[in-house]
TORLOSE-924084 format. One record per residue (C-alpha): residue number from 1; y, x, z. Coordinates in pm, 1 decimal. Layout:
BEGIN
{NUM; {Y; X; Z}} ...
This chain:
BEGIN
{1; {5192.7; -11981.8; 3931.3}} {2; {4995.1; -11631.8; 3986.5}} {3; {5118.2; -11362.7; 4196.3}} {4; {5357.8; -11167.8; 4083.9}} {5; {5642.5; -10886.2; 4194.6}} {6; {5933.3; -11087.3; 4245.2}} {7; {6221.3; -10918.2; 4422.5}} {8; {6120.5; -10962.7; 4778.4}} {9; {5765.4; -10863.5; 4729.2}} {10; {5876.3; -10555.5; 4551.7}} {11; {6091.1; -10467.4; 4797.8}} {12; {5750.9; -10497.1; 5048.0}} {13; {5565.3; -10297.1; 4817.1}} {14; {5828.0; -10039.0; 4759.2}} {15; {5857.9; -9987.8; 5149.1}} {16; {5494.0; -9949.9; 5179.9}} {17; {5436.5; -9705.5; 4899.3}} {18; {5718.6; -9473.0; 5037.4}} {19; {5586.5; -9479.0; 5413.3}} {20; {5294.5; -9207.7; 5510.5}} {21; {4953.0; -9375.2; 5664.6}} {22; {4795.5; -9712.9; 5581.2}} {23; {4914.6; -9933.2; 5913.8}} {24; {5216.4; -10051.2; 5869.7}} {25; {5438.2; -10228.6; 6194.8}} {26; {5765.8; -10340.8; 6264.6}} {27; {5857.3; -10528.1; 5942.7}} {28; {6072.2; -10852.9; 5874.4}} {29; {5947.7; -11162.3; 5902.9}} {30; {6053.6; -11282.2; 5606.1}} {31; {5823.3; -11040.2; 5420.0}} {32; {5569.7; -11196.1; 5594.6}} {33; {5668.3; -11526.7; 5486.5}} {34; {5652.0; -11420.6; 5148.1}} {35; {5313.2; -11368.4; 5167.8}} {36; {5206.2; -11715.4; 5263.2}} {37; {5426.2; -11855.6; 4980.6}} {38; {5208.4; -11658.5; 4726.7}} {39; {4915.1; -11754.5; 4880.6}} {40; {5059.2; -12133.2; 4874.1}} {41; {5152.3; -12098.6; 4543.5}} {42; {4846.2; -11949.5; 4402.2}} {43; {4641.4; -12202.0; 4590.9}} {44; {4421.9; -11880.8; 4735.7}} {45; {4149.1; -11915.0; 4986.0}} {46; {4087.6; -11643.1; 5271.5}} {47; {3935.0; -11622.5; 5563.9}} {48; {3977.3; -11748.6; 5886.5}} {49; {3778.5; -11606.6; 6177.0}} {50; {3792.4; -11799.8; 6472.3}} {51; {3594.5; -11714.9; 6762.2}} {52; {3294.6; -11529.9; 6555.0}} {53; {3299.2; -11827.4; 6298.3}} {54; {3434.7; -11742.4; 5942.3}} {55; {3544.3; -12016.0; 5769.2}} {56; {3789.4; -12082.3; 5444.0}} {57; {4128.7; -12145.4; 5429.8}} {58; {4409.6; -12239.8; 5237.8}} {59; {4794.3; -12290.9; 5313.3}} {60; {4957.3; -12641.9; 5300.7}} {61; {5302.2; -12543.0; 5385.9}} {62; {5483.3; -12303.8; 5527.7}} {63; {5748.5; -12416.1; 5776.7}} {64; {6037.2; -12204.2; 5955.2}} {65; {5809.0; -12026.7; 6188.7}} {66; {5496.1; -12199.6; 6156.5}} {67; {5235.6; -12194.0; 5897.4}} {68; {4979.2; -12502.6; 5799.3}} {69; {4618.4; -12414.1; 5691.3}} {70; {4363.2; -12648.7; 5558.7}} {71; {4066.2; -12499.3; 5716.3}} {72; {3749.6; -12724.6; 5681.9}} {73; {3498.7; -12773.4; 5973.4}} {74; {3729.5; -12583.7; 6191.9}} {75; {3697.9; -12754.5; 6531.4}} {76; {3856.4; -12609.2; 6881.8}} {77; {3674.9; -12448.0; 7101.5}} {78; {4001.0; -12402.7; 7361.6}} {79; {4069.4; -12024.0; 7210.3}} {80; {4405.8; -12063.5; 7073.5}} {81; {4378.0; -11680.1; 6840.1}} {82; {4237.2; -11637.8; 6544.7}} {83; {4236.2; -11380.3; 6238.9}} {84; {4326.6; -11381.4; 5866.0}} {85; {4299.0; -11139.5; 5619.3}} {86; {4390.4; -11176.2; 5254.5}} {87; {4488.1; -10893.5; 4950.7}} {88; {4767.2; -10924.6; 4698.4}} {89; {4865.0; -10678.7; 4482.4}} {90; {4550.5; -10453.9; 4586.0}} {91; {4661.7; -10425.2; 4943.8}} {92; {4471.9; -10598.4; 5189.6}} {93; {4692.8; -10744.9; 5472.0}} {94; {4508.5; -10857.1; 5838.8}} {95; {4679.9; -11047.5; 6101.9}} {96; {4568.7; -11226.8; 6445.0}} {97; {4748.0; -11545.8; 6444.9}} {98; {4884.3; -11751.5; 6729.4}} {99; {4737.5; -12147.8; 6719.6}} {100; {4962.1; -12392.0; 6781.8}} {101; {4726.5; -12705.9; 6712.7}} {102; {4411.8; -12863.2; 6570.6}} {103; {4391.0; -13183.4; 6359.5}} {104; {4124.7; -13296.0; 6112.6}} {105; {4066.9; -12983.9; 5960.8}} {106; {4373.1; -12834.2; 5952.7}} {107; {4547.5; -12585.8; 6181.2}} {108; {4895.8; -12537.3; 6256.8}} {109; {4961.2; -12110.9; 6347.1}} {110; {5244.3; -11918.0; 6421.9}} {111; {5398.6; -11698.9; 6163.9}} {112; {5358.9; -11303.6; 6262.5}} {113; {5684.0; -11177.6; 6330.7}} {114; {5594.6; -10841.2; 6177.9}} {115; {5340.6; -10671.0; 5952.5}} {116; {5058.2; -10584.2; 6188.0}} {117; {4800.8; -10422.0; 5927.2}} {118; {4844.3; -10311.7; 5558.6}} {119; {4591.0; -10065.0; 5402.9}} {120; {4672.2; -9974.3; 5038.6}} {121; {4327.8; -9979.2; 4847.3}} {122; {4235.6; -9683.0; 4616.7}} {123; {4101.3; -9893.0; 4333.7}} {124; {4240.4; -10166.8; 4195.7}} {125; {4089.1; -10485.3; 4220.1}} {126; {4098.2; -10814.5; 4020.9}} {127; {3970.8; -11130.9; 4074.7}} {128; {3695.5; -11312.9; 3816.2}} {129; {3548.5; -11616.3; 3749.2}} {130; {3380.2; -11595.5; 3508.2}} {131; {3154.7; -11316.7; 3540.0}} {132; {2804.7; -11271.6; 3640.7}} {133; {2558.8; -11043.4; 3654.1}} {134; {2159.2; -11006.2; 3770.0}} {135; {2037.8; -10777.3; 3971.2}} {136; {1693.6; -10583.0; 4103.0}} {137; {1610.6; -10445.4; 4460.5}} {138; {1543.9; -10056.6; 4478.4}} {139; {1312.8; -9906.5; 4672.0}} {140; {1424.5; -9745.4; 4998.7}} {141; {1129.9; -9805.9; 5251.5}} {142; {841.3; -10076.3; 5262.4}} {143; {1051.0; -10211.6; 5557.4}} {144; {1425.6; -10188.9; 5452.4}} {145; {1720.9; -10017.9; 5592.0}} {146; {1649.9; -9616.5; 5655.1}} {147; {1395.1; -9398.0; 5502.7}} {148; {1122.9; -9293.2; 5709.5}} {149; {1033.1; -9000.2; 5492.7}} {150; {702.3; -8910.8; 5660.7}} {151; {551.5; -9244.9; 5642.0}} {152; {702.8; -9378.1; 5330.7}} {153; {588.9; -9053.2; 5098.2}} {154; {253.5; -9097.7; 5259.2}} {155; {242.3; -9464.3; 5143.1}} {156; {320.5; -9381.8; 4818.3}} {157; {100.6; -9120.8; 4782.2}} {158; {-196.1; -9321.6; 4864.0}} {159; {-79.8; -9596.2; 4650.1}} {160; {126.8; -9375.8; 4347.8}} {161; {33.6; -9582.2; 4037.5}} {162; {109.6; -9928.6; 4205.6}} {163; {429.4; -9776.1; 4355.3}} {164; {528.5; -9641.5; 4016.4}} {165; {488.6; -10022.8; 3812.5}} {166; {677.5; -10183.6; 4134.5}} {167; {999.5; -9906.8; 4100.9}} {168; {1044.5; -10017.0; 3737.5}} {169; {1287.7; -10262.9; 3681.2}} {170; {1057.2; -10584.4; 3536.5}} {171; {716.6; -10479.2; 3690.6}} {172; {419.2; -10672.9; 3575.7}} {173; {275.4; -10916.2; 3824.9}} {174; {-78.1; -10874.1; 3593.4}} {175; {-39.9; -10545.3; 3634.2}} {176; {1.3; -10494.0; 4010.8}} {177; {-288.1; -10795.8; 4072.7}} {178; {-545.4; -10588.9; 3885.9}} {179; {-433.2; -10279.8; 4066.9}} {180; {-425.1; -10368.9; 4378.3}} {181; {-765.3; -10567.1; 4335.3}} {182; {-897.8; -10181.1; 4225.6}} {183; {-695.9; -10017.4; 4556.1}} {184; {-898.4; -10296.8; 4752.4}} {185; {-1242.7; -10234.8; 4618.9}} {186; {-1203.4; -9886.6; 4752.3}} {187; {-1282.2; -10023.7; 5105.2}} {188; {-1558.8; -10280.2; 4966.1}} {189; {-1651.9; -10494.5; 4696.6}} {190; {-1635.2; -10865.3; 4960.0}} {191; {-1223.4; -11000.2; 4925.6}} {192; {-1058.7; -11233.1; 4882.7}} {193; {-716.3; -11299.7; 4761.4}} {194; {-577.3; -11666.5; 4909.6}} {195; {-196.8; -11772.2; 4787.9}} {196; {-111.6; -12129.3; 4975.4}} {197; {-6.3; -12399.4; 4752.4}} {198; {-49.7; -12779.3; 4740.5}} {199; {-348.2; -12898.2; 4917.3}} {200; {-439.8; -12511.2; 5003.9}} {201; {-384.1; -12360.6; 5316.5}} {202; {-631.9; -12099.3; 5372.1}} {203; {-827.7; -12274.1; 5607.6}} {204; {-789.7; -12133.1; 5988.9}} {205; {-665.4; -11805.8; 5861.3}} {206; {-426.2; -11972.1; 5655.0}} {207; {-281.3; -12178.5; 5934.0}} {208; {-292.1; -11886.7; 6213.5}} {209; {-145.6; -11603.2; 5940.4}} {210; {179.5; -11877.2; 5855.3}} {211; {196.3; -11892.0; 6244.9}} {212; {191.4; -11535.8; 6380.4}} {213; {282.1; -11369.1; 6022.7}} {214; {20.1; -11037.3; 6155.7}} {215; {-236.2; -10836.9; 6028.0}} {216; {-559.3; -10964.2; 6216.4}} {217; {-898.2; -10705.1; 6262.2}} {218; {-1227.1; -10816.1; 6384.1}} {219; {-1410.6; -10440.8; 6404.0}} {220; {-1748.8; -10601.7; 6509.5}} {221; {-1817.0; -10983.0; 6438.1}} {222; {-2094.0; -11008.0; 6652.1}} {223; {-1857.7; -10931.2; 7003.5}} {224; {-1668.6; -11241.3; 7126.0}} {225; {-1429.7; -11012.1; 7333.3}} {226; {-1341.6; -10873.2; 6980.4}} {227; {-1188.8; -11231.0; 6864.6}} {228; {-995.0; -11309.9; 7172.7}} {229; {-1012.4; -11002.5; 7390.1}} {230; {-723.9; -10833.1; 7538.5}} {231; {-803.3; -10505.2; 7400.9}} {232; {-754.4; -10417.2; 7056.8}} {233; {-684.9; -10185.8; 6795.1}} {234; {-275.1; -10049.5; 6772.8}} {235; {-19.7; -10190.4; 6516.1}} {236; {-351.1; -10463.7; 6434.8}} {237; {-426.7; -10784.8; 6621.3}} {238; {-701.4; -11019.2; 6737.8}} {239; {-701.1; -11432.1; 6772.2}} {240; {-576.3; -11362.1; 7139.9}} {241; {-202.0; -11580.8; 7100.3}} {242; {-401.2; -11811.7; 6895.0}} {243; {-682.6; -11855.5; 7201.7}} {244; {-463.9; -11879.4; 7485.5}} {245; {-207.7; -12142.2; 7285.9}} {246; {-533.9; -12347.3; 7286.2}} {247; {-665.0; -12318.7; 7660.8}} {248; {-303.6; -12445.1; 7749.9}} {249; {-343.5; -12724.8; 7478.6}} {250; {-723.8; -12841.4; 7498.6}} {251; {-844.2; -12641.1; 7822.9}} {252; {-1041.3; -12343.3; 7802.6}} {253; {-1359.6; -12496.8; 7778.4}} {254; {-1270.7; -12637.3; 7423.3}} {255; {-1039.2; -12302.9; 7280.6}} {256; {-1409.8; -12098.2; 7411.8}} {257; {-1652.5; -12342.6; 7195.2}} {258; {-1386.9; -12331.8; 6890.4}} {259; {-1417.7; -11938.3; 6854.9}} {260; {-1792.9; -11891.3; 6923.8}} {261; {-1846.3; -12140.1; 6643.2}} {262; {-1580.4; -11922.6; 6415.7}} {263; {-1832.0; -11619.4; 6564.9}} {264; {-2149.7; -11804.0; 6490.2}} {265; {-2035.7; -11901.6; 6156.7}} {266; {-1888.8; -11563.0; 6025.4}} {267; {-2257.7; -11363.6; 6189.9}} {268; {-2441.7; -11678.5; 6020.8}} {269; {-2273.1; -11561.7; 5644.7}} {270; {-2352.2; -11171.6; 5717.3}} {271; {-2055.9; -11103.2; 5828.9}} {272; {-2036.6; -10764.2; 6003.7}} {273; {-1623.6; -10693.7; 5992.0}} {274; {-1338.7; -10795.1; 5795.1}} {275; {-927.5; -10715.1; 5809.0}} {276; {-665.9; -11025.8; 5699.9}} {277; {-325.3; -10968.7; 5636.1}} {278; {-45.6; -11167.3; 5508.0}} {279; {139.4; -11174.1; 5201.7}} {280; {473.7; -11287.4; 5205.8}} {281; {792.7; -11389.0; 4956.2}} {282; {1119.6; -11280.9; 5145.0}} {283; {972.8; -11358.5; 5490.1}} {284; {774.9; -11655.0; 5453.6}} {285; {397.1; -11587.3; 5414.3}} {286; {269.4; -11711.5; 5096.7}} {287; {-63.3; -11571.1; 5132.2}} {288; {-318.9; -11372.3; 5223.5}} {289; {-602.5; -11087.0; 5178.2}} {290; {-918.9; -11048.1; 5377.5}} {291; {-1148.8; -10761.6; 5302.7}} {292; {-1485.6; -10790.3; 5473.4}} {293; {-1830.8; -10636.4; 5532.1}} {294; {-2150.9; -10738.5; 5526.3}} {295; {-2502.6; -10683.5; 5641.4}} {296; {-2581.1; -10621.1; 5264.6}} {297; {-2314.7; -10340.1; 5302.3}} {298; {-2456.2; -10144.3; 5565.8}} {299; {-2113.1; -10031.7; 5705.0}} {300; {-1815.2; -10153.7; 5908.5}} {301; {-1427.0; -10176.5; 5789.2}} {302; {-1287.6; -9906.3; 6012.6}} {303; {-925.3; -9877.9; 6180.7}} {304; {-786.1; -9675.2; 5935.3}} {305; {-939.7; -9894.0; 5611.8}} {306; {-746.6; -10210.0; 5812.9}} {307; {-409.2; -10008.6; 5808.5}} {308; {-464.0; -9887.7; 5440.8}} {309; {-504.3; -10309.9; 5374.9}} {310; {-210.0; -10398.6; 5563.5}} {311; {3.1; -10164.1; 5401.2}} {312; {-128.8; -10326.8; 5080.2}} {313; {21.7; -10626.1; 5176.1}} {314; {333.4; -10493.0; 5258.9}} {315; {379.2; -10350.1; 4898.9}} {316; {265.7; -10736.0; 4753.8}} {317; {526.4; -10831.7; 4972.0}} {318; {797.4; -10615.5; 4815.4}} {319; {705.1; -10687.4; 4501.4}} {320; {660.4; -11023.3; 4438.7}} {321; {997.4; -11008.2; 4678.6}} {322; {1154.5; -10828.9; 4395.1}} {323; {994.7; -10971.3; 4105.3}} {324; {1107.8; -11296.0; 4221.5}} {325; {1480.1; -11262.3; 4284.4}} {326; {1505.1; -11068.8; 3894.9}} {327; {1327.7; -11368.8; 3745.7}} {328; {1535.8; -11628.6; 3909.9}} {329; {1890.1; -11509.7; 3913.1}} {330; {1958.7; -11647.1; 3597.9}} {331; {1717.7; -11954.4; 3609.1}} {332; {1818.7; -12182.7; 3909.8}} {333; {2182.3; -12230.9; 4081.4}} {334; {2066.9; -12181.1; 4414.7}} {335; {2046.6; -11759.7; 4311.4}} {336; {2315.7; -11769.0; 4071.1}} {337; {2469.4; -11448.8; 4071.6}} {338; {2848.5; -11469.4; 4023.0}} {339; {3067.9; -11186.6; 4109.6}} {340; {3434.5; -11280.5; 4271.6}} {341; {3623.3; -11000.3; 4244.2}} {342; {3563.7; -10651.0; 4117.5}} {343; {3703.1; -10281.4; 4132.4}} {344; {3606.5; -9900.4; 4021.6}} {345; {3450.5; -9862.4; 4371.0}} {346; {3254.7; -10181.0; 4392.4}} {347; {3251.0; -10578.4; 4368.2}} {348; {3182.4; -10897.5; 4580.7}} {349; {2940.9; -11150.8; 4431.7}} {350; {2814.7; -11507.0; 4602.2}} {351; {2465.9; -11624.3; 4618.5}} {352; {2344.4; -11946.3; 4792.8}} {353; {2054.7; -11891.7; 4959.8}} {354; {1967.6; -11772.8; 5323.4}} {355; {1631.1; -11577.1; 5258.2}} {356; {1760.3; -11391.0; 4999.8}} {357; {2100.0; -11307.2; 5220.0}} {358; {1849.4; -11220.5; 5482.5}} {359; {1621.7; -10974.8; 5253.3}} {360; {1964.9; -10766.5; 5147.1}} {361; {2066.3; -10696.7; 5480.9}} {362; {1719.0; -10441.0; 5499.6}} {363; {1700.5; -10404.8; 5146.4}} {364; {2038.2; -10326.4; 5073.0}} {365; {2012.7; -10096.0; 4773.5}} {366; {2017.6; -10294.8; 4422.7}} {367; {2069.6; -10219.6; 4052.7}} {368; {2326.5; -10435.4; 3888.6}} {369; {2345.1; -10558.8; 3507.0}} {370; {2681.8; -10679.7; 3466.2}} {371; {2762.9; -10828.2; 3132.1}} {372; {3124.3; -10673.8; 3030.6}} {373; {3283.3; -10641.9; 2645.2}} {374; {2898.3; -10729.3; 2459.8}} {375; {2747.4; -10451.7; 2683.0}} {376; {2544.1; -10475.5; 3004.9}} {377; {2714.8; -10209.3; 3227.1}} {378; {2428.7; -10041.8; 3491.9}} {379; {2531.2; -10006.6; 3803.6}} {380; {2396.8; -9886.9; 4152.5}} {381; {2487.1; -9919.5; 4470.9}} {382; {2463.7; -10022.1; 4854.3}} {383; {2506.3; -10400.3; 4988.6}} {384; {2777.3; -10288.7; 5284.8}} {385; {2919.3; -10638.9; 5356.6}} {386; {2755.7; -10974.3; 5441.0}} {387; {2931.5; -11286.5; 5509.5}} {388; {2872.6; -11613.9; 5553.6}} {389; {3090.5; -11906.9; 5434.6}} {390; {3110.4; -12245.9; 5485.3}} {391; {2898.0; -12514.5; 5295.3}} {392; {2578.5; -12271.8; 5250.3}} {393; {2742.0; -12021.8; 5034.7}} {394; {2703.5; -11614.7; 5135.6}} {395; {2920.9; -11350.0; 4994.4}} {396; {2799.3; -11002.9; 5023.0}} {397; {3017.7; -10646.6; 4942.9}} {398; {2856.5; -10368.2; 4727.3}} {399; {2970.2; -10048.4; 4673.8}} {400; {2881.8; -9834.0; 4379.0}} {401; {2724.3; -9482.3; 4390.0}} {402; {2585.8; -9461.3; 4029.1}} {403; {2583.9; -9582.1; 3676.8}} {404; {2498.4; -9506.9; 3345.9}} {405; {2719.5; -9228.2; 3125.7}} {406; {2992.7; -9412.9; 3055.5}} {407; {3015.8; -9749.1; 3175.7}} {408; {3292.2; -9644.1; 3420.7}} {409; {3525.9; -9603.8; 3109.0}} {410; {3387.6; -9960.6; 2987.6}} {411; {3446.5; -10072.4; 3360.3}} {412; {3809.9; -9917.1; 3381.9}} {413; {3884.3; -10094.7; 3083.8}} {414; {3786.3; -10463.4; 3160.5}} {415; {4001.3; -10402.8; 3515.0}} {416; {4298.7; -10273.8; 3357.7}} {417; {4249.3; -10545.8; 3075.9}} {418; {4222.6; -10850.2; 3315.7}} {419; {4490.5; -10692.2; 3583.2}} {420; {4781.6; -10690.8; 3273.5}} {421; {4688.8; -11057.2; 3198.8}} {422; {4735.7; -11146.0; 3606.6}} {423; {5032.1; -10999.9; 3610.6}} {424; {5190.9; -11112.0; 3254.8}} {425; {5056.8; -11459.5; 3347.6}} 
């Protein structure tokens, strides 16, 4: 049985619609009852917040004055309030329930004696399930989250061509590996470009960049002080953390004869300085560069070269970030796209994977292709909600703030289409 506007609930929503505000209080209980058997009926899960935990439930029955909710991996912590929120018939209804008792993953709550919260939503919205859709990162900021317009047009500048293949929406990883080989051969012709994989590990850098995830910068290789010294160069770093985790481990005398052979070694090969940075995917690092100098060269990687390298790495980062999550939304279940529900203003759509949850939460502005009517509808717009669920799933909120010229119409039309089949059903 789906929900529909039998006489009850119409009398609910006819109150509602006539009343000025969105909160409304004070109604019968029985109205609130009605509720629960629609959600019973329609077998609906919603969420159940207990004590900063969100987890999904589902009504069982619904009793005089009490309510029971199958609730998996609920377990009491000795708080006996929770809250549930739920929508039918596009208005979203939130209540703090009373709990009454705990039993192998069910809970037993108090029925609200009144309406406590009812907000009437502007757009319609209908649930799918069958709908998916892929989906690109946009650029905001190397870093995520808000624009920092001084330092981001300045990166850009410096690296405009790379920037301009990484904003389109299938950049070429070819492409962006030969140009930022040519961007690193502006600060010398000695690199190298290490990604870890089975039975590579980059060695000591390898190991100490997967560690400390920093940019490292050894100005003069023939100074000790400038491997494990406590002075160095702002926003870069030396193998200080690395040297002092090993005098507590081995004893000084051992962490002191590691890094003057590292010296000894690097002076033996020429080396005069080098910069390493990591690459990562999400935030794992993957990878890294080190640029380098030698006695051939004549010259020494300064400060600024270092930061121009680690901002290199940054961009990798966001690229093969991006390049990633396009190429495998559609490939592998784990970052399966599927949208739940979906309006004019925005939709809700489910992945089922942490890193990727993590990434959107800085990198929250995306470009959706949504497959409607033999058409891929574009759509942009702003990851606003994140929530986890139980049993590894995530379920994030987007709201829209552009498309392209009319797939609103197309949009409106699939909505209106799938709401008249809900409600005939």
């Amino acid at each position: 049985m789906a929900v529909g506007r039998s006489d009850s609930l119409q009398e609910l929503i006819t109150i509602l619609e006539t009343m000025f505000g969105e909160t409304i209080i004070g109604s019968d209980i029985n109205l609130v009852k009605h509720l629960f058997y629609s959600l019973k009926a329609d077998q609906r899960e919603f969420p159940f917040d207990y004590e900063g935990e969100k987890f999904s439930a589902v009504v069982e029955e619904v009793s005089e004055d009490t309510l029971t909710l199958l609730v998996p991996y609920v377990q009491s912590k000795g708080i006996l309030r929770a809250k549930i929120s739920f929508e039918i018939l596009n208005i979203l209804y939130q209540f703090e329930v009373v709990i009454l008792q705990f039993w192998e993953d069910h809970v037993r709550i108090k029925i609200p004696a009144e309406l406590q919260a009812a907000a009437f939503r502007k757009n319609l919205r209908v649930a799918v399930d069958d709908l998916f859709m892929n989906y690109v990162i946009l650029y905001r900021s190397l870093s995520g989250g808000e624009r920092e317009l001084g330092k981001n047009l300045y990166v850009e500048q410096r690296f405009f061509h790379l920037m301009k293949e990484i904003k389109k929406d299938n950049p070429s990883l070819k492409l962006i590996n030969l140009m930022a080989t040519d961007y690193i051969m502006t600060v010398s012709r000695d690199y190298e470009i290490v990604l870890y994989g089975t039975g590579r590990d980059g060695g000591f850098i390898g190991r100490f960049m997967k560690e400390h995830n920093c940019t490292v910068y050894i100005p003069d290789c023939s100074l000790i002080m400038n491997y494990i010294g406590e002075e160095k160069e702002e926003s870069l770093e030396n193998f200080r953390e690395e040297y002092l985790g090993m005098v507590q481990a081995l004893g000084q005398a051992k962490a002191d004869a590691f890094f003057r052979d590292m010296q000894k070694d690097e002076v033996r090969n020429f080396m005069i300085s080098y910069v390493a940075t990591p690459v990562r995917l999400f935030n794992d690092v993957i990878g890294h560069i080190r640029v380098y100098s030698t006695a051939m060269d004549k010259f020494s990687i300064a400060r600024q070269q270092a930061l121009y390298i680690q901002e290199l790495g940054e961009i990798l980062t966001y690229a093969f970030t991006k390049v990633y999550i396009r190429q495998e939304n559609y490939k592998m279940a784990k970052a399966a796209t599927k949208i739940l529900d979906i309006s004019m203003n925005g939709l809700l759509f489910e992945i089922e994977e942490k890193r990727t949850f993590e990434y959107l939460k800085k990198h929250n502005i995306i470009k959706m292709f949504v497959p409607i009517a033999e058409r891929d509808l574009i759509l942009r717009g702003e990851v606003v909600r994140f929530m986890e669920m139980p049993e590894g799933r995530y379920h994030l909120g987007v709201n829209f703030f552009d498309s392209n010229p009319d797939d609103m119409v197309f949009l409106q039309d699939y909505i209106f289409s799938k709401k008249l089949k809900i409600l005939s059903e």
